[in-house]
C-alpha positions as CSV (number, residue, x, y, z in Angstrom):
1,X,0.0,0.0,0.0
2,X,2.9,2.1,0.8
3,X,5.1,0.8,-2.1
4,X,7.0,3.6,-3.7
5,X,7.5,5.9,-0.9
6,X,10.6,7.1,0.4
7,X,12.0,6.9,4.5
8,X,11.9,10.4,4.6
9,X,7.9,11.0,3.4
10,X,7.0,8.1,5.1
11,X,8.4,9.4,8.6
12,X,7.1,12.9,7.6
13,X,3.7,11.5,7.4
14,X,3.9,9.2,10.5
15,X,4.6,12.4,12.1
16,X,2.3,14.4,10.6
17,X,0.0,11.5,11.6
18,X,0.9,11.3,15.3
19,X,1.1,15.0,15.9
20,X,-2.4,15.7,14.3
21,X,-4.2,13.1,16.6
22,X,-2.0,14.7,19.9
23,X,-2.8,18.5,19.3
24,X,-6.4,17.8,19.2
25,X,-6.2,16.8,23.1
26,X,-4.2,19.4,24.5
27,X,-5.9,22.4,22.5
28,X,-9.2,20.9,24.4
29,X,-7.7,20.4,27.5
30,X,-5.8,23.8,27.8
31,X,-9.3,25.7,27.2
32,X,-11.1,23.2,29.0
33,X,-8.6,23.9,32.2
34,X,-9.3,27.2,32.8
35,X,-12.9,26.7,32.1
36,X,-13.2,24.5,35.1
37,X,-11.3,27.0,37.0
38,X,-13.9,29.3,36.4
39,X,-16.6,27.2,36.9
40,X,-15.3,26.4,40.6
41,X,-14.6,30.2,41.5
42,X,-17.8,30.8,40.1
43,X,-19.4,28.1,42.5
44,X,-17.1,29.3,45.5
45,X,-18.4,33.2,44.6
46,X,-22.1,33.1,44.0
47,X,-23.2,29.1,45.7
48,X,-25.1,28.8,42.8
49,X,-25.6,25.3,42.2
50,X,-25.1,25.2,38.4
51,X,-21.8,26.0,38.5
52,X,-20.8,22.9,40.5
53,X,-22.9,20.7,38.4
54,X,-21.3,22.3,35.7
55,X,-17.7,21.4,37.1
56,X,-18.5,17.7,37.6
57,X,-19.9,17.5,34.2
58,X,-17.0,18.8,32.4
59,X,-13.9,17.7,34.7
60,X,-15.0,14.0,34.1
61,X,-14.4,15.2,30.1
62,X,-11.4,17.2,30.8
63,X,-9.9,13.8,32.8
64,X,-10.7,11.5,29.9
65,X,-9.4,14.3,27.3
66,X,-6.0,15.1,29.5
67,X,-5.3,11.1,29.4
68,X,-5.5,10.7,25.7
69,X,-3.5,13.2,25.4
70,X,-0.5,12.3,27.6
71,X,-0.9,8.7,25.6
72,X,-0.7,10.0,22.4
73,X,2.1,12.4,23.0
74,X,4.3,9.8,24.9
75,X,3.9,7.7,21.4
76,X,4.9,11.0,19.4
77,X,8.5,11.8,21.3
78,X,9.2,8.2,20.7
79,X,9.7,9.6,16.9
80,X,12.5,11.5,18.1
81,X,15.0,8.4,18.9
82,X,13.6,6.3,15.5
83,X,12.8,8.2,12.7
84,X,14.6,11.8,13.2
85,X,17.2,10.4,15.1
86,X,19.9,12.9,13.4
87,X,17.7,15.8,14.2
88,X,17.8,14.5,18.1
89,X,21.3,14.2,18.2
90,X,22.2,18.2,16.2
91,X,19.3,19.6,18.5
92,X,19.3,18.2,21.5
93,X,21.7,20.4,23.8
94,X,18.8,22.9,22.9
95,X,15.8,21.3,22.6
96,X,16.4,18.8,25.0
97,X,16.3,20.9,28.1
98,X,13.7,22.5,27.3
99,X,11.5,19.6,26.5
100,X,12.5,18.4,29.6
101,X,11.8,21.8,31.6
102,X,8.2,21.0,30.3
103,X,7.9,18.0,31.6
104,X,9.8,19.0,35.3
105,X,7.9,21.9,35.8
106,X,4.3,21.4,33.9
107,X,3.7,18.1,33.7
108,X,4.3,17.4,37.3
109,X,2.5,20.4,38.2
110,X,-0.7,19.0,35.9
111,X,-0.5,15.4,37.6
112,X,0.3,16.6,41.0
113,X,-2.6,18.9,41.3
114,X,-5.0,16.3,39.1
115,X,-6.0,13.9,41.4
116,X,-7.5,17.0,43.9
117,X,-9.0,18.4,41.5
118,X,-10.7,15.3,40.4
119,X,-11.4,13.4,43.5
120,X,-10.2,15.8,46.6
121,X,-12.8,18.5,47.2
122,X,-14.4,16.6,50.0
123,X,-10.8,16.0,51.4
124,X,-9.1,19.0,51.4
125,X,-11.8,21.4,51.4
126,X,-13.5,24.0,49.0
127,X,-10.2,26.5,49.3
128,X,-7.5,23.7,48.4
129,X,-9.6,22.2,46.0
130,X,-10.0,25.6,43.9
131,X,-6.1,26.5,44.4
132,X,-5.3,22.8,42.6
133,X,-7.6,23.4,39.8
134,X,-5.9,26.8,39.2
135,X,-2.8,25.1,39.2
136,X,-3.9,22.3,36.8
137,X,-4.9,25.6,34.6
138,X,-1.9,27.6,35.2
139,X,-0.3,24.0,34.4
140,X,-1.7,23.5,30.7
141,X,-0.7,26.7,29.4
142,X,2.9,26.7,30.9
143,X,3.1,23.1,29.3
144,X,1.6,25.3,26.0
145,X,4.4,27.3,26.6
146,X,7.3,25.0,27.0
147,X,6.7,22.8,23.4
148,X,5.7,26.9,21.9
149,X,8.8,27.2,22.8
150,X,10.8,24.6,21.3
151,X,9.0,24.7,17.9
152,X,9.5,28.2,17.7
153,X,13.1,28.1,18.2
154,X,13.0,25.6,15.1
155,X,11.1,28.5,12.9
156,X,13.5,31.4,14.3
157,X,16.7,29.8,15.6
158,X,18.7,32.1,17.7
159,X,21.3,32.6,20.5
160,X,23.1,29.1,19.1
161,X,26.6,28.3,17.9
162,X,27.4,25.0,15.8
163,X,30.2,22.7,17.6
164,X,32.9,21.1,15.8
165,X,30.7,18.1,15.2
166,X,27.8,20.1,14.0
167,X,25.5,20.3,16.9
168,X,23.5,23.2,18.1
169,X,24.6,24.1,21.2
170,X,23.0,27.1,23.4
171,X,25.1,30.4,23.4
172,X,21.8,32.5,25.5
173,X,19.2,31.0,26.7
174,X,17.0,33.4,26.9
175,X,17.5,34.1,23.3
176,X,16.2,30.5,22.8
177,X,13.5,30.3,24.8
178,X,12.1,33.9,24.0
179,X,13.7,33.7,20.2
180,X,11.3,36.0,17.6
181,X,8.5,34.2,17.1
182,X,7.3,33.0,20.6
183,X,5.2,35.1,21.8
184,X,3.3,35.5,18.7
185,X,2.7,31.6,18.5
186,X,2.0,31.1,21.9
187,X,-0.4,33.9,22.4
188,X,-2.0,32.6,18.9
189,X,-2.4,28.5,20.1
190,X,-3.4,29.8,23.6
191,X,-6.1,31.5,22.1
192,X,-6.8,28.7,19.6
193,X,-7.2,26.2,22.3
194,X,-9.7,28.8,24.2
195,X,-11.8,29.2,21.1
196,X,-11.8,25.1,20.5
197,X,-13.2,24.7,24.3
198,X,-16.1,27.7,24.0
199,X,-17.0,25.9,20.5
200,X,-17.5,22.4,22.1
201,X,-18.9,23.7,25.2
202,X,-21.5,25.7,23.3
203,X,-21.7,22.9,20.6
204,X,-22.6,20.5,23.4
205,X,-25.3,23.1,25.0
206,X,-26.9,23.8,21.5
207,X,-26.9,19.8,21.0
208,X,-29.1,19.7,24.2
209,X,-31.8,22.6,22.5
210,X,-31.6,20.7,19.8
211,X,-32.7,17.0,21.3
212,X,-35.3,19.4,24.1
213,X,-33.7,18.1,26.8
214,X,-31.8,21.5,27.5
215,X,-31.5,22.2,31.3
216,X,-30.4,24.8,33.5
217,X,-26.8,23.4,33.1
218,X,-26.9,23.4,29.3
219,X,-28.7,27.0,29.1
220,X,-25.5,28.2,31.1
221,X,-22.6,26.4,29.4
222,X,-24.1,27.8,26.1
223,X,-24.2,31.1,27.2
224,X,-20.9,31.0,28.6
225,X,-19.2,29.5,25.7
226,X,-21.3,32.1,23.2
227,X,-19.7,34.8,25.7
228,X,-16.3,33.4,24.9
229,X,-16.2,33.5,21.2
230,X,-17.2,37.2,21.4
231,X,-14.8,38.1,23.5
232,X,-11.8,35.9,22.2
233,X,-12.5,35.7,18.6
234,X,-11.2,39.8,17.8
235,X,-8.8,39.1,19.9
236,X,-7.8,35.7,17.8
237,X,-7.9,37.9,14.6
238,X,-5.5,40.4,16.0
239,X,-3.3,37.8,17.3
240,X,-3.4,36.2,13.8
241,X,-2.5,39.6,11.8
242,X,0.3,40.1,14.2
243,X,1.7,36.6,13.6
244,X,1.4,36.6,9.8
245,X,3.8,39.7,10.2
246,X,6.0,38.3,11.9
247,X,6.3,35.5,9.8
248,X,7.2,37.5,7.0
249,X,9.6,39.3,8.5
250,X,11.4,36.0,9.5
251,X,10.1,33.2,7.2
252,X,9.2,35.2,3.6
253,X,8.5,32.1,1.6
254,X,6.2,30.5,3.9
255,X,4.2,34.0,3.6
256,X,4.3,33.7,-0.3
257,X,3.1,30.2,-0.1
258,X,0.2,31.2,1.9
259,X,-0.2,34.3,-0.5
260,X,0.0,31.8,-3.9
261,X,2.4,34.6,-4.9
262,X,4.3,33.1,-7.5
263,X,5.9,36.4,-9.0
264,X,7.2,39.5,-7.6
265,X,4.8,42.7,-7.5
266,X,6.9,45.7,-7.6
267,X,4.1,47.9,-7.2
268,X,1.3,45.7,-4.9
269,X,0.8,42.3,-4.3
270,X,-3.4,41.5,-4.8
271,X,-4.8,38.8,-2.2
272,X,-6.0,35.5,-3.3
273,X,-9.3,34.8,-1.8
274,X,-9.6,31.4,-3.7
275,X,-7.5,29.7,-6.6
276,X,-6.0,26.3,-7.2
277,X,-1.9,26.7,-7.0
278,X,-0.4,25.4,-10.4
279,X,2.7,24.3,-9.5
280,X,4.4,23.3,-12.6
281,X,3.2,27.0,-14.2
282,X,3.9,28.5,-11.6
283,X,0.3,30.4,-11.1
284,X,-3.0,30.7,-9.7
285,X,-5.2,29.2,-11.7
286,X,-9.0,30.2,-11.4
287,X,-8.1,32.9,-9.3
288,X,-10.3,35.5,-7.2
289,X,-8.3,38.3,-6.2
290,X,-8.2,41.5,-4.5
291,X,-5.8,44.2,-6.3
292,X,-3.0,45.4,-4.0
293,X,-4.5,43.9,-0.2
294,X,-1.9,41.7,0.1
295,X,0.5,45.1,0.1
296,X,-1.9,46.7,2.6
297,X,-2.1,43.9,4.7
298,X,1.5,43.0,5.0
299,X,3.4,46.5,4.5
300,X,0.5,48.7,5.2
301,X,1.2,50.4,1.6
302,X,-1.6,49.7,-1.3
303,X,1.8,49.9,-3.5
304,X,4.3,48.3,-1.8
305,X,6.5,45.7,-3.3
306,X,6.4,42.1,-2.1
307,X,8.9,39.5,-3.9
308,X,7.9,36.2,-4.6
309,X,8.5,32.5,-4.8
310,X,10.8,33.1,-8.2
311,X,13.2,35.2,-5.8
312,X,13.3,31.8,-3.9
313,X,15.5,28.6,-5.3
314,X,13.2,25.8,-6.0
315,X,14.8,23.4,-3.8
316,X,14.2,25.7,-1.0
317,X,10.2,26.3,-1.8
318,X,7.9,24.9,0.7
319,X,4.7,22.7,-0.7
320,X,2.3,25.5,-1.9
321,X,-1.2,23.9,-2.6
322,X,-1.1,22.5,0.8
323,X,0.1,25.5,2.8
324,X,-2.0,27.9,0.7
325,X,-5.4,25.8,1.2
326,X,-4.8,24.9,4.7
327,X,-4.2,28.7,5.7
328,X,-8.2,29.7,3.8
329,X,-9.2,27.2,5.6
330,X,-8.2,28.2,8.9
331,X,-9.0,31.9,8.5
332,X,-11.9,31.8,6.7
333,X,-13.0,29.2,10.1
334,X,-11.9,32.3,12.2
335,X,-14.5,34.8,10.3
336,X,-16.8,32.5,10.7
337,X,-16.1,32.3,14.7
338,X,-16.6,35.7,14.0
339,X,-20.1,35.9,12.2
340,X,-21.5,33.4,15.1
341,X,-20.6,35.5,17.7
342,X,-22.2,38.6,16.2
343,X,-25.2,36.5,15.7
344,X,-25.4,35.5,19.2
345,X,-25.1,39.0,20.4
346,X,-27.9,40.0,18.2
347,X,-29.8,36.8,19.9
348,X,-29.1,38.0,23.2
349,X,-29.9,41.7,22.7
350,X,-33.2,40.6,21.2
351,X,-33.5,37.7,24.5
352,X,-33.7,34.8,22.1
353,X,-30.4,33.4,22.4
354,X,-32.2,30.5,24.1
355,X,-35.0,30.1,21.8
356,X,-33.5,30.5,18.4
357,X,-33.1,27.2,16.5
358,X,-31.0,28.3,13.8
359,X,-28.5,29.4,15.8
360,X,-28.6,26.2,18.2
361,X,-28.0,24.4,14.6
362,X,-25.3,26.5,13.3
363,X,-23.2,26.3,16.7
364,X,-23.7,22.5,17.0
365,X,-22.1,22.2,13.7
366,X,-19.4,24.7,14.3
367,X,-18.6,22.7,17.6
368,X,-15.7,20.4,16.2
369,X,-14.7,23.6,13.9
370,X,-12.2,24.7,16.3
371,X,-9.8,21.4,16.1
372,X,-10.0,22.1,11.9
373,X,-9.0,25.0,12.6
374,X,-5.9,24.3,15.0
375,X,-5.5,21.2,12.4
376,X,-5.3,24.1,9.3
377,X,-3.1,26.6,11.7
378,X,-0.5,23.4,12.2
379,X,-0.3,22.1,8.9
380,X,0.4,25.9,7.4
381,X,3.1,26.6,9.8
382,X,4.8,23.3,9.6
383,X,4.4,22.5,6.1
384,X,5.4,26.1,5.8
385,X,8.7,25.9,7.3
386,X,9.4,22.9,4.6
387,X,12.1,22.1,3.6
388,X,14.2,22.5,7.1
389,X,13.3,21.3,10.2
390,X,15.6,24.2,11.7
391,X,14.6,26.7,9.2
392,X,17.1,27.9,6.9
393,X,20.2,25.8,8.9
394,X,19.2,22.3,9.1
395,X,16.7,20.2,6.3
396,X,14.6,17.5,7.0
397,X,16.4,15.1,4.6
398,X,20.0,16.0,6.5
399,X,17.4,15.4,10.0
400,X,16.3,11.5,9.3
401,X,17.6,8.8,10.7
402,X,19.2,5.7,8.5
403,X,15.8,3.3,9.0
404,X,14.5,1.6,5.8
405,X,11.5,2.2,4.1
406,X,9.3,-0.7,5.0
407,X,10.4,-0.3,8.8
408,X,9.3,3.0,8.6
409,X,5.8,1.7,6.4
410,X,5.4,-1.1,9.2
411,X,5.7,1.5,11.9
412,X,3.0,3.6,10.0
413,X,0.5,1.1,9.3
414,X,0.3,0.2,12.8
415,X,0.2,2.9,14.1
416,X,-2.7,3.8,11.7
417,X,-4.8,1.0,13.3
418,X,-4.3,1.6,16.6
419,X,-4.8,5.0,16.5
420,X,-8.2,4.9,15.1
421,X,-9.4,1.9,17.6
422,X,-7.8,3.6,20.8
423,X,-8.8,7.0,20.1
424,X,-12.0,6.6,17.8
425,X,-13.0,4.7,20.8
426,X,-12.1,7.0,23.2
427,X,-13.9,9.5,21.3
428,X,-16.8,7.9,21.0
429,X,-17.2,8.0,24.5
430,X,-15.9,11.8,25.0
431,X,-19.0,12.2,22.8
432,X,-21.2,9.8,24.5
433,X,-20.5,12.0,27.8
434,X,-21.6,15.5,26.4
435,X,-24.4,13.8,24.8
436,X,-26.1,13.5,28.3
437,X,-27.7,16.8,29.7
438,X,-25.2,17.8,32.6
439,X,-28.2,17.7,35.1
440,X,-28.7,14.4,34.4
441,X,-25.4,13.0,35.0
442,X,-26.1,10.3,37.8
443,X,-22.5,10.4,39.3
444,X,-22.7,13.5,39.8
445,X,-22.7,14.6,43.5
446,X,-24.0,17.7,44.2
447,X,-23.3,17.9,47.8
448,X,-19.7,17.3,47.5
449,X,-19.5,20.9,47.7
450,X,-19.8,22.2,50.9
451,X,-16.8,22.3,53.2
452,X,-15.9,19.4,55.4
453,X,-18.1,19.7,59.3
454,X,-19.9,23.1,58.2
455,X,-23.0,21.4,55.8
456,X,-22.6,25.4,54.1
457,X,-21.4,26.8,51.8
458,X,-18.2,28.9,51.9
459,X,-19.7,32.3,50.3
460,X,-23.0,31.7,52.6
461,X,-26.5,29.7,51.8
462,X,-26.9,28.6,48.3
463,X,-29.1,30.4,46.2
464,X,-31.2,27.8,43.6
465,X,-32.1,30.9,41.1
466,X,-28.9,31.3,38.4
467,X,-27.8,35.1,37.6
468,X,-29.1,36.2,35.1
469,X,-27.5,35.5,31.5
């Protein structure tokens, strides 16, 4: 089945393959984290019982989502010592402390603080208890930042020197860790992984309108996550703009791919809305275009020059279809983030964001929208970065290990299979889960929060009525 395919696309894709199936967990799981953390202040704040129901609901989710994803990215470093094991050995005096920085200082903080969170409210009280799900929150997004880290450093190496036997050693760390691009990707996956969570937690609520089964619970989580695109979405686009300039400050081609700009423009660049690249002409074919934008948008100048991919050697061009349809893909997902959260504003100033079918139907099937999103933002930026794995120093031919082809096929195949048993199945019941009105959970203990010996709650009696929405 594999027959004809080289060692190096064959480990290329069993990455690819691996890495697509572990980012869908941890851009849940990071959103989900601090949702949970605000859930259980909320509880602590008002006694409202919703909130708590709420937090049971959706911490027995976040558990089974946290656990596929440690599973799934244990399998992925393995990749490291088999396929790439080249790229290990040049990069690891760099990349190797900080993975394992992640690991001391995140990880441990995410599975020390776990358990409470999960099981402990009842044994360390209401205080403790909130103070370990901030730290499993604070946790996710410092593990975010850790592996934003690394992969950054790979797009905009810095503060490095090559030893004698052509190993990247560190020269400034805090070059490294804070090199060019950071803090644009990890403000732009943080966000990411916030929008995924508000789309599955409203997708999940507008599910429950859907069936007419929607509680209490399920009015509130829709609310909330409707509240959360509004507010995160602008600030995703922002984040996004900011990005792409960076990028094409530091990585041009990977900005021309996503452009389809074949040619130079001395005198304005238009933006392709749509087109299909033609690679071996070296155009857009079918193309829909707006005249100088891509000028504006990048050099704020309608007639500003922008080179193109014939400035750049072909060897050194990354894979243009795929980087230019996976980047339409993911913004034109982000505008449309953007249109339902206008929409549910309207709904709520008009007071039918609960009674408005249409819009229960269009967030349901924007719910999984966020992961094809994160899914389009990944491919485009690693695709992009094609043909180095340290971008413009080291290529991902010169980064393979010697394994065979069929090895490498073997591996693939396998891991194909047990993939889509182990997670389809695990899945499968992440969906079964949110397809049960929270209210109606029958594990779910609604007494549990109250402090040990008082029977009260912290913030005073518990008030039945929710705020209003």
């Amino acid at each position: 089945m594999l027959d004809g395919f080289s060692a190096e696309i064959l480990a290329r894709f069993q990455f690819a393959f691996t890495v697509s199936f572990h980012i869908i967990f941890p851009s849940f799981s990071i959103g989900l984290a601090s949702y949970l953390a605000v859930l259980n202040a909320l509880w602590l704040k008002t006694g409202n019982e919703t909130y708590l129901t709420l937090f049971n609901y959706w911490k027995k989710i976040f558990a089974v989502a946290f656990g596929m994803g440690v599973v799934s990215g244990i399998v992925m470093s393995y990749q490291f010592g088999t396929n790439w094991s080249v790229f290990s050995d040049r990069t690891g005096p760099i990349l190797g402390p900080l993975m394992a920085y992640e690991i001391l200082s995140a990880f441990f903080l995410e599975a020390g603080f776990l358990g409470i969170m999960l099981f402990g409210r009842k044994r360390v009280g209401d205080k403790l208890h909130m103070f370990a799900t901030a730290m499993v929150a604070f946790g996710t997004v410092m593990s975010a930042t850790w592996i934003l880290s690394v992969n950054s450093w790979m797009h905009t190496p810095v503060g490095y020197s090559i030893n004698e036997v052509g190993q990247f050693v560190p020269e400034d760390w805090w070059q490294i860790v804070f090199n060019p691009s950071f803090p644009y990707r990890l403000f732009h996956m943080v966000l990411a992984a916030y929008l995924t969570t508000a789309l599955v937690v409203a997708g999940a609520g507008a599910y429950h309108f859907l069936k007419g089964d929607a509680d209490e619970p399920s009015r509130k989580m829709f609310s909330m996550g409707m509240w959360m695109l509004v507010i995160v979405t602008p600030l995703q686009i922002l984040a996004g703009d900011l990005h792409g300039l960076n990028t094409y400050k530091h990585q041009p081609q990977k900005v021309m791919a996503m452009e389809g700009h074949y040619d130079s423009y001395p005198d304005g660049a238009p933006l392709y809305l749509f087109g299909i690249p033609n690679a071996e002409e070296k155009r857009i074919d079918y193309a829909i275009k707006i005249p100088k934008l891509a000028s504006l948008i990048l050099k704020k100048d309608l007639n500003a020059p922008l080179d193109g991919l014939d400035t750049i050697a072909d060897e050194d061009e990354p894979p243009v279809a795929l980087v230019f349809f996976s980047f339409r893909i993911m913004v034109g997902l982000g505008f449309a983030m953007l249109g339902l959260g206008i929409w549910s504003l309207w709904a709520r100033y008009r007071g039918t964001i609960h009674t408005s079918p249409w819009l229960h139907r269009a967030s349901f099937a924007m719910g999984p929208m966020g992961f094809v999103a994160v899914l389009a933002g990944w491919i485009t930026t690693e695709v992009g970065r094609q043909p180095f794995t340290v971008y413009g120093l080291m290529r991902t031919s010169e980064s393979l290990a010697p394994v065979a082809a069929p090895a490498v096929a073997a591996s693939l195949i396998a891991f194909i299979v047990v993939y889509f048993f182990v997670f389809g199945a695990g899945t499968f019941y992440l969906l079964r889960m949110m397809g049960v009105p929270p209210a109606d959970q029958k594990k779910i203990n609604l007494r549990e929060g109250p402090m040990r010996g008082t029977g009260q709650h912290p913030a005073g009696p518990r008030s039945s009525a929710a705020p209003a929405e």
